[in-house]
N, C-alpha and C positions, 0 to 999 in steps of 0.2 A: 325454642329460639335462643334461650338464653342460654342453653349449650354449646348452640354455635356459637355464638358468641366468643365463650371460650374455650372454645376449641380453634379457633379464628387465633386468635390470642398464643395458644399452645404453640399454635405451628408455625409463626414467624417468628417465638421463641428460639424451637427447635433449631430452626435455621439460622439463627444470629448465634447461637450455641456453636454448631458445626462448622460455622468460619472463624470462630474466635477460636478454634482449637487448632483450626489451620499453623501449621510451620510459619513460620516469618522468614523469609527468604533477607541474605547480606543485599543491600544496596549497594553496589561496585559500581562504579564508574572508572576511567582509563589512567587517570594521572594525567591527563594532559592539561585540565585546568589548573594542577600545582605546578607541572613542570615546565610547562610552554604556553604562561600567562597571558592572557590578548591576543593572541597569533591561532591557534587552535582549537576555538571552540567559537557557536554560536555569537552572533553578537550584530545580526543583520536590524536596521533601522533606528539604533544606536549613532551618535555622533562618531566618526571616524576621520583618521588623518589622510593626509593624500598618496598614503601607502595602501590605506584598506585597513588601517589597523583601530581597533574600536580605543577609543578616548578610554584610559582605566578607571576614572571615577566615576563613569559613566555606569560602568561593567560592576563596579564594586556597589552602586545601589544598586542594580538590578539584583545580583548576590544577596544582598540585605532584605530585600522585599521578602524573597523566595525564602530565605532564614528565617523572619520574623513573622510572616503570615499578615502581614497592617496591611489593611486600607491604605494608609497613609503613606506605607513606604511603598507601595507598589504606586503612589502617585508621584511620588518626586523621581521617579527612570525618567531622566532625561529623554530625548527622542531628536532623531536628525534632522527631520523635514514632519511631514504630515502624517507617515503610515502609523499608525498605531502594530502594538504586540497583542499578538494574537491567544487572547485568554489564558494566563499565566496562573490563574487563580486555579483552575476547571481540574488542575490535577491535585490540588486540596480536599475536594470535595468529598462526599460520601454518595452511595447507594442504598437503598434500601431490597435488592435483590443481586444477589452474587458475592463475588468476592469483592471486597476493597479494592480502589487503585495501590496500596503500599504494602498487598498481600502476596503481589505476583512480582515478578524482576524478571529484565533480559540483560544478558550478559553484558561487559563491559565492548564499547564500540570499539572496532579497529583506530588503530593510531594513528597518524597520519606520518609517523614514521616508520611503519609498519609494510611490510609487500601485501599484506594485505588489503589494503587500507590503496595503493598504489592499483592492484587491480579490480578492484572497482571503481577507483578514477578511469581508468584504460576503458572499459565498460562501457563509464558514462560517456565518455569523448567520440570511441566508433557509437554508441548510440546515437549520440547529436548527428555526426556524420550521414548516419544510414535513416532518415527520421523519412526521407521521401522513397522508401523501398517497396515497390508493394510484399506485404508477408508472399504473400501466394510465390512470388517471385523469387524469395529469397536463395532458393536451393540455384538461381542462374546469375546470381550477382556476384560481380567480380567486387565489387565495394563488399560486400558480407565475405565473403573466400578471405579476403584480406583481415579483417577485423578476426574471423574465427581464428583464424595461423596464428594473428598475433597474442590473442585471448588464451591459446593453446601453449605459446610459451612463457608465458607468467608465472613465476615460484609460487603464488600463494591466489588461484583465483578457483574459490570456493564455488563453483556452477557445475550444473549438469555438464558430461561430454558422454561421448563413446569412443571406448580404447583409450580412455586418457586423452581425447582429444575434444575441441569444441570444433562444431561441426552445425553450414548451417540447419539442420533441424535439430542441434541444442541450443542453439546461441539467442540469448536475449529468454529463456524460458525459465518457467520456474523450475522446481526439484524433486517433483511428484512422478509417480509415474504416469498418472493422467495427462501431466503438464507433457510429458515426449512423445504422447500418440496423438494424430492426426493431426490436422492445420492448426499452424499458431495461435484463432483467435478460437473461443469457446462459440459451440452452439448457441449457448448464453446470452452470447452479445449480436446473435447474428436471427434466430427465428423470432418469426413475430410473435406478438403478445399479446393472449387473451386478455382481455379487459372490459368486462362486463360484456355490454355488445357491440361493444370495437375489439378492434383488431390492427393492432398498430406495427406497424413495418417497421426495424430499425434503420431506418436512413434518417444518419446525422447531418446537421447544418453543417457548414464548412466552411474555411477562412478566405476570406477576398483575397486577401495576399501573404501564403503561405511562407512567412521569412522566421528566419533567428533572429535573434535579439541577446544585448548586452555584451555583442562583441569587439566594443570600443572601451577603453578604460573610463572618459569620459561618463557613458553610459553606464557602465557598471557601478564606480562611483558614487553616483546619484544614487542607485537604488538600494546599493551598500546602507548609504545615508539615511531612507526614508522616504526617496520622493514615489510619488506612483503617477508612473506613465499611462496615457493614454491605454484603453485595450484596444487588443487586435478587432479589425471591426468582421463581420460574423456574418453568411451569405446563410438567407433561408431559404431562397430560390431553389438552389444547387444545393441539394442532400443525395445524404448516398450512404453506402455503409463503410462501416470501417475496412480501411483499406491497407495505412502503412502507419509506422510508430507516430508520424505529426496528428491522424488524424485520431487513434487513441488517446496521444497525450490530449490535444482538444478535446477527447468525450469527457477525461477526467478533470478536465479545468473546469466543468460547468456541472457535472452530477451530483445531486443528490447523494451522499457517501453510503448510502445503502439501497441507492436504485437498482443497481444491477443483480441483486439478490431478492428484490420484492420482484422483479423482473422475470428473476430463474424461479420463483416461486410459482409465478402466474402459470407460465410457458410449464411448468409439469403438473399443475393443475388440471390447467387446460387439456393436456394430452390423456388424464389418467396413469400419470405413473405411479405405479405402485407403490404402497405405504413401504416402510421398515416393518419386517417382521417382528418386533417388537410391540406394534402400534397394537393397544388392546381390540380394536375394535376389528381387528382383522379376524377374530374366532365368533365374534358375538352375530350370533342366532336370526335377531331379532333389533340392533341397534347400529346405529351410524355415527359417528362424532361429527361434531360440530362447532360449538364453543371450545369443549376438551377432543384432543388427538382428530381435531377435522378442520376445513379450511380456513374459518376464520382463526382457529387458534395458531394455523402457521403464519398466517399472513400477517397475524401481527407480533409472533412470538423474532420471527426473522428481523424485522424492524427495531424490535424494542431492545435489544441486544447492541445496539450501537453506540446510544449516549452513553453506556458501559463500560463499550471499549474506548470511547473518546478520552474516559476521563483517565483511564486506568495507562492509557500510550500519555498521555498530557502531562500525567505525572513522570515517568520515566523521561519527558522530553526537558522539562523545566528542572526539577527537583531534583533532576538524578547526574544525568548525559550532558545536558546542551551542547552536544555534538553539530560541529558547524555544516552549515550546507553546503552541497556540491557547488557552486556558485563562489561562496566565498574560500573555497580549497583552492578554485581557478585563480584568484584573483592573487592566492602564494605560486602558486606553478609560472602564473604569469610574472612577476615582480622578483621571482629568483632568475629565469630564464632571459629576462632582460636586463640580469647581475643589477638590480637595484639594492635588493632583502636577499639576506640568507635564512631561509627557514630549514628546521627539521623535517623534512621532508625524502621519503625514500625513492631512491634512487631511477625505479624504475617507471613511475609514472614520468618522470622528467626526461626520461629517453627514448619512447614511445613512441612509434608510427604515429600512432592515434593524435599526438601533439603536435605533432611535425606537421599533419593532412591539416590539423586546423588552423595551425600558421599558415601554409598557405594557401586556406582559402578566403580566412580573415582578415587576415596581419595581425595580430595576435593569440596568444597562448590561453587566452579566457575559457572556461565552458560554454559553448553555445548553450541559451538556451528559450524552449518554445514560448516562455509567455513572454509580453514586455515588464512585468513586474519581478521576475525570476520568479524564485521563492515565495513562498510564505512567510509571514511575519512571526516564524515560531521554531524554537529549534528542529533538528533534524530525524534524532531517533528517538524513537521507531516513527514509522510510517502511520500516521491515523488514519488513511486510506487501506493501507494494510493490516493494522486491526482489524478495523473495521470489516474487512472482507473476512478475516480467519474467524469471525466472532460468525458472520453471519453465515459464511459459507460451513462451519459444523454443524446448526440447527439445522440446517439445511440436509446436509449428509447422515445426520439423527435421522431427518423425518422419512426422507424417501429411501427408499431399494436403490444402495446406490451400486449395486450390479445391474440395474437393469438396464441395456442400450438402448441409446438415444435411436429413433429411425430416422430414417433421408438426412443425412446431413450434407450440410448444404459452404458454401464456400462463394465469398463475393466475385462478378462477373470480372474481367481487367478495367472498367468504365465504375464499376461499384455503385452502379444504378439500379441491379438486382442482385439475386440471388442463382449460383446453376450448384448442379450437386457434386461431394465431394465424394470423388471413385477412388481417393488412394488404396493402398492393399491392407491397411487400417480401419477401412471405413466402418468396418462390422464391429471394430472395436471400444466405440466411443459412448462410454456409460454416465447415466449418470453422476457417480463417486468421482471419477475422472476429471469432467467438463466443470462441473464442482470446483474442482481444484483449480483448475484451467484458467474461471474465470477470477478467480481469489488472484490470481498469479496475472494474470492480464491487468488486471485492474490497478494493483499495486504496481508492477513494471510501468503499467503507463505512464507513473509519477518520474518514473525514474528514466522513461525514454523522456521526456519534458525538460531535466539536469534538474529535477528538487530533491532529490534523493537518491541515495546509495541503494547499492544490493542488500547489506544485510538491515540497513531501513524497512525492506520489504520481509524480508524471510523470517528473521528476531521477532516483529509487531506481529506476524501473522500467525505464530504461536501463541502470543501474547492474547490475541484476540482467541483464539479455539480454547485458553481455559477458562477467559470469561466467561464464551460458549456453555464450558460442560459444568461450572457452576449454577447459571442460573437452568440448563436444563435440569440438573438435579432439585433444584430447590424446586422446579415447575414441578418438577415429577412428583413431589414430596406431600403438594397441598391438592392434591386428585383424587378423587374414590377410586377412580380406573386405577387399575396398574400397568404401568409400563417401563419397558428394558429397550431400551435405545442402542442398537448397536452401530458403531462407525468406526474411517480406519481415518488415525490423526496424519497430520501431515508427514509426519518422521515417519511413516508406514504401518506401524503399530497397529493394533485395533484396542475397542476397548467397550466396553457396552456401561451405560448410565442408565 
């Protein structure tokens, strides 16, 4: 025993050895906090003037906290109203498995004088617009026809298309190839789920009264400041499945940030889908996994992979970016376009269909958006939903054959009260690997049909999470008698075996 012991010992060595060897990647961030001070970056629940614009002394301790690491200076951030900041500390932190939060980096955000930067405002704007669509219906919407043309003529919008063009069965998806075959929403979020001896149907609760919120400046305002409005009240009666982007952005206002992946875990459990050929136990004679390479070690390997990525996006969010939310980018778009502020701001989000349809459906140029709180009380980039999803959805594509196709796939009724089957000329092609990615990309999009978040919030975090992923799958791999080679293909299409 006293071997083990250390040899116990040896091998979280090993492992702290092999990260501290790890490259140290440059921390960049955009310039926008030197050059376009209080106007362009984070600064929601912070005291503000009657522009939108954050109090600088305010902003300069929050800066000091984040510099100094105190307790104490993280207590004197002033604060607008009530909301509290949302765990500013959590990207300081350490792990004891994987890589560090200050090992990995996502590139510097788009600027917000950037066309980049302008067509993912355009994005979010027809997203708000098109929020009561049903997916299924998209390819007959004369609202999505419009948003695609428009999305299609933008200098710099970094999305899937075909021909150069967005089109709607690319518009609003991720950038996988899983992500452009078959219906918008993943099998993932749509078959039931085995769970011991339930069987649980996805039919979500749903909102008494489906509205936007924060399209009054008044309104916005306030929440700029810190106050926190009422929520939207919430019908259990009326469930049904996800149907159109309000009723995703509502699944991701209330999940669990790795249910849908203990979820996708359950549902190929349940079916028997086949292991990774890698999985040792696939040759063995005479033995099954169980603890190591069998269910309970997915079931929990999938899970524990999160507070991971929490901390490791929390650091890029605070310490790095604090890239302001879609929310408060609205509230420049609105305050130039009613010649009050001139901000840096590129040209093309300010000329946009997408701004024009929401003046006149609002009377203002605000982002609509789905919660009454807006945002979160924490910067913008990356997406911790999106982490969190790349982190869990690789373990996930490690474990399983992710060539193997899904059967019956299934597609919500027009009422979304059940389930009928999806016969597109796709259907045969919906794998595993795929749906995988589908729902990483769903999940995270949903933050961003809601107006909390940008496109590359979603795409940047969700690599960020798949190295999390394939560090702690190594280091898992490291401390096993079995041996095992994990093959997966990463989100940028690549493959790569652990």
């Amino acid at each position: 025993m006293s071997d083990r012991r250390f040899a116990a010992r040896d091998a979280r060595v090993r492992a702290a050895e092999v990260e501290f060897e790890r490259d140290i990647p440059v921390q960049a961030a955009n310039g926008e906090e030197t050059e376009y001070p209080f106007v362009a970056n984070y600064s929601k629940a912070l005291p503000h003037n009657k522009f939108g614009e954050v109090d600088p002394a305010a902003c300069h301790l929050l800066r000091r906290a984040l510099a100094t690491g105190s307790y104490e200076d993280f207590e004197r951030i002033p604060l607008g109203d009530t909301r509290k900041l949302v765990n500013p500390q959590a990207g300081a932190s350490f792990d004891l498995q994987g890589p560090y939060a200050g090992a990995l980096a996502i590139r510097p955000a788009p600027r917000i004088d950037s066309a980049e930067n302008s067509a993912e405002a355009v994005e979010l704007y027809w997203m708000a617009l098109c929020r009561d669509v049903l997916f299924t219906r998209f390819g007959d919407s004369e609202l999505v026809a419009e948003a695609a043309t428009e999305l299609s003529g933008l200098s710099d919008f970094r999305a899937p298309k075909q021909s150069g063009q967005v089109t709607p069965q690319t518009i609003f998806r991720g950038g996988t190839r899983g992500d452009l075959v078959g219906p918008y929403l993943s099998q993932f979020l749509l078959k039931d789920i085995p769970y011991g001896t339930l069987l649980i149907p996805q039919r979500q609760d749903t909102l008494v009264r489906p509205v936007d919120h924060l399209t009054t400046w008044g309104d916005w305002l306030e929440v700029q400041n810190g106050s926190e409005p009422e929520p939207d009240e919430r019908n259990f009666a009326t469930r049904r499945y996800i149907q159109t982007p309000r009723d995703l952005a509502h699944y991701v206002h209330h999940d669990a940030l790795y249910e849908a992946y203990l979820n996708a875990a359950l549902i190929l459990l349940g079916m028997n889908a086949p292991a990774d050929p890698g999985n040792p136990y696939n040759f063995s004679r005479n033995q099954i996994g169980f603890g190591t390479y069998g269910g309970p070690h997915i079931l929990s390997l999938v899970t524990e992979v999160a507070t991971r990525a929490l901390k490791a996006v929390w650091f890029q969010k605070w310490y790095v970016h604090r890239r302001l939310r879609p929310e408060e980018f609205g509230g420049r778009v609105h305050q130039q376009l009613r010649g009050q502020r001139e901000y840096p701001i590129d040209g093309e989000v300010l000329e946009s269909v997408a701004v024009k349809r929401v003046f006149e459906k609002y009377g203002s140029h605000l982002l609509p958006q789905a919660y009454p709180e807006g945002s979160p009380a924490h910067p913008s980039y990356g997406s911790g939903h999106a982490t969190v999803a790349g982190a869990c959805v690789t373990i996930l594509k490690a474990w399983f054959d992710e060539s193997h196709v899904l059967p019956d796939p299934v597609v919500p009724t027009t009422d979304g009260t059940a389930l009928e089957p999806y016969t597109g000329p796709d259907a045969g092609r919906l794998t595993v690997g795929g749906e995988l990615d589908k729902v990483g990309a769903n999940i995270a999009t949903g933050r961003n049909m809601a107006g909390v978040h940008w496109r590359t919030d979603f795409t940047e975090a969700l690599r960020l999470g798949e190295e999390i992923a394939i560090g702690v799958l190594r280091e898992s791999n490291e401390v096993t008698l079995e041996e095992a080679v994990f093959t997966l293909s990463r989100f940028d299409g690549s493959t790569i075996a652990v």
